[in-house]
C-alpha positions in Angstrom: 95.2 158.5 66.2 94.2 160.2 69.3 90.3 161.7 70.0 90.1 163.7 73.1 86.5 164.0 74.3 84.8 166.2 76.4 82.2 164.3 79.0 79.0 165.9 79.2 77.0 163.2 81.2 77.4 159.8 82.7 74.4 158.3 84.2 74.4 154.4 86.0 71.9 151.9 83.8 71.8 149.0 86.1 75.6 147.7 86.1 76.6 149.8 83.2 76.7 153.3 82.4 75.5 155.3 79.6 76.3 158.9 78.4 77.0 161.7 76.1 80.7 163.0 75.0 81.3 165.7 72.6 84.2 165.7 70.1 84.8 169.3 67.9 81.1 170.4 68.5 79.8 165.9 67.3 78.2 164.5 69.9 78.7 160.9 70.5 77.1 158.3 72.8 79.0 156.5 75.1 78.5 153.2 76.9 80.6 151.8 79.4 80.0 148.6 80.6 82.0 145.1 82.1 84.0 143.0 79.6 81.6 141.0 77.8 82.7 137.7 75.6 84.9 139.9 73.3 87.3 140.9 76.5 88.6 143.8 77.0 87.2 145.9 73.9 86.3 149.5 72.4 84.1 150.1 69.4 84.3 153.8 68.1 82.8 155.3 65.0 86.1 155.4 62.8 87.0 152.6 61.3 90.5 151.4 62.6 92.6 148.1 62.1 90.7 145.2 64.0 92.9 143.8 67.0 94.9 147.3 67.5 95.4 148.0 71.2 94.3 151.5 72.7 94.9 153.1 75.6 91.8 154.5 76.9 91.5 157.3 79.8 89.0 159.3 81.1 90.1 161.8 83.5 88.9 164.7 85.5 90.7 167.6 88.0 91.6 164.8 90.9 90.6 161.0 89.3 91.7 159.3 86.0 91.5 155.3 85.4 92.8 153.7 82.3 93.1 150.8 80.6 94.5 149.3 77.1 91.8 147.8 75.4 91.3 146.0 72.2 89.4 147.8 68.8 87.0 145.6 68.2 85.0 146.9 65.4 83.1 150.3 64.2 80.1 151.5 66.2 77.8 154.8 66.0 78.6 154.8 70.1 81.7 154.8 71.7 81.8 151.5 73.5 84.1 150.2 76.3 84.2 147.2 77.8 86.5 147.0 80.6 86.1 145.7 84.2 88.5 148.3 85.5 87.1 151.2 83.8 83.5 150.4 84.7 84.1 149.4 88.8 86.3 152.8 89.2 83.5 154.9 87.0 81.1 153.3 90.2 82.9 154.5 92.6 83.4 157.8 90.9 80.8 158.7 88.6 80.5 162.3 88.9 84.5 163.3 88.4 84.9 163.0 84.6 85.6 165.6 82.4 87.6 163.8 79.2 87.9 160.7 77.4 90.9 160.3 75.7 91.2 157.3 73.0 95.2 156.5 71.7 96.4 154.3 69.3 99.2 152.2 70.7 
């Protein structure tokens, strides 16, 4: 499985970020935030096998950060929890163009 995203908006909500990504003219939610009790996680809106490791990246013309992270469970957002992720989305907000999400 592999969705490729296209960032529309990422905005800063305290220490997490919120946003809007659009996937073959769907719009989904995202939320990006610091691991939280789970770990390292991602909940999307497909409905995967629990424990499967993904590689998440988002990316844009000159910065990309990724992580593997954990799927965790279905969501109507796309949810990622991940310390990395969230510290270099700080530090780089406005660069994003896509998300990718792969099945490892």
């Amino acid at each position: 499985m592999k969705y490729e995203l296209k960032i529309k908006n990422l905005d800063i909500q305290e220490s997490y970020f919120v946003g809007k990504a659009e996937l073959l003219g769907r719009e989904y939610k995202i939320n990006i935030q610091h691991e939280s009790r789970l770990g390292k996680a991602i909940l999307i809106p497909s409905k995967e096998k629990l424990g499967q490791q993904m590689l998440v990246t988002l990316s844009g013309p000159e910065k990309f950060v990724e992580d593997f992270l954990i799927y965790s469970g279905e969501s109507e957002w796309i949810e990622i929890d991940s310390n990395k992720i969230t510290d270099y989305v700080a530090d780089n907000q406005d660069k994003f163009d896509y998300l990718e999400i792969h099945t490892i």
